[in-house]
N, C-alpha and C positions, 0 to 999 in steps of 0.2 A: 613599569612606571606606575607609581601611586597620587593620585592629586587628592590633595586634601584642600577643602576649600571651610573660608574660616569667616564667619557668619555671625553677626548680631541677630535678634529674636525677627523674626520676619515679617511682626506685626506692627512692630516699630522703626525698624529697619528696610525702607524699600530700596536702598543701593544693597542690599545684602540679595535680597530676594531678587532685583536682576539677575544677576550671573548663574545664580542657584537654577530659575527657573530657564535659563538660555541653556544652561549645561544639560540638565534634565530633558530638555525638547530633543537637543543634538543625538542624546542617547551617550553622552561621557559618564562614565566611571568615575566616580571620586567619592571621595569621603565626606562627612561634612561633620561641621565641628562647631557647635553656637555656644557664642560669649554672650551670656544674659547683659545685657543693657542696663544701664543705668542702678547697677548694685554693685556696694562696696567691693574693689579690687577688680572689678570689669577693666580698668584702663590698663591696668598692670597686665593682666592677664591678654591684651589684645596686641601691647606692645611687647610682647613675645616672638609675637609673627610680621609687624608692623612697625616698623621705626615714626612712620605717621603720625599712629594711633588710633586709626580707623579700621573700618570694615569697609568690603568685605577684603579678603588677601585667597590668594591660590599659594598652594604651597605647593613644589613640584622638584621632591629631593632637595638639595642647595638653595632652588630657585624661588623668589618669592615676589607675587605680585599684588601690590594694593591699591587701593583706589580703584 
């Protein structure tokens, strides 16, 4: 199992840096993957992972969680 977790810049982004920082305490395994903020094709590129269009998402094979 690979989790990949999918992250605006973490200076700008404090819903992103939650989860980042929760997973990192727990001691989980993931990848992590930042969609720079607020530059051109950022939206497209988050709605890849994100039907939304937010941050942050868990990506977990098929499964994908946002918000």
């Amino acid at each position: 199992m690979s989790l990949t977790l999918i992250i605006g810049n973490k200076n700008y982004s404090s819903w992103s840096f939650r989860p980042w920082i929760a997973m990192k305490v727990a001691g989980i395994a993931f990848e992590e993957k930042v969609v720079p903020l607020y530059e051109p094709g950022s939206r497209e590129q988050i709605l890849q992972y994100s039907p939304a269009g937010k941050v942050p998402v868990l990506v977990d094979g098929d499964q994908r969680i946002w918000e």
